[in-house]
C-alpha positions, -999 to +999 in steps of 0.1 A: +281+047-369+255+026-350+258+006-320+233-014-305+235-043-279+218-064-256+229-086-221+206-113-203+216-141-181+234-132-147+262-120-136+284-155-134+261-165-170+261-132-190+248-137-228+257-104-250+242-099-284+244-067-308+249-051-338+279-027-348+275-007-377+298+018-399+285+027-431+303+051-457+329+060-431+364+071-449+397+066-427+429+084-433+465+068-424+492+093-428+518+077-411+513+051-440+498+073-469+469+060-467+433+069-474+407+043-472+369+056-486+332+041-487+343+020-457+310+000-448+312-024-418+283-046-402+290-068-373+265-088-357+268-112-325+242-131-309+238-145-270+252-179-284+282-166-289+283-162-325+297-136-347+294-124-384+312-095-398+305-081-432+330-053-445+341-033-476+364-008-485+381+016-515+417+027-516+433+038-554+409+025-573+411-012-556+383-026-534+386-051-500+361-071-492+360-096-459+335-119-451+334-144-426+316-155-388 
């Protein structure tokens, strides 16, 4: 996991940009029976306010995928 960020402007005008990152991560839900593996997520904003998010995941033999900004 990987976490970088960045903040300019001024207090009352505060721009935020960064990068959050999660690659081959495996998370277990028991309460649900759950195992989710080769979990990759990459989320990016920049200091316009703009956001993309790239993520995948494996549970059983089926595979997620989610795409979007």
């Amino acid at each position: 996991m990987e976490l970088s960020s960045k903040a300019d402007g001024t207090l009352g005008d505060a721009r935020l940009a960064g990068t959050f990152d999660v690659h081959n991560a495996t998370l277990r839900l028991p309460r649900l029976g759950v195992t989710l593996d080769q979990v990759n997520l990459d989320a990016r904003g920049d200091e316009a306010g703009g956001v993309s998010l790239n993520a995948s995941m494996r549970s059983h033999g089926g595979t997620l995928a989610i795409s979007g900004s």
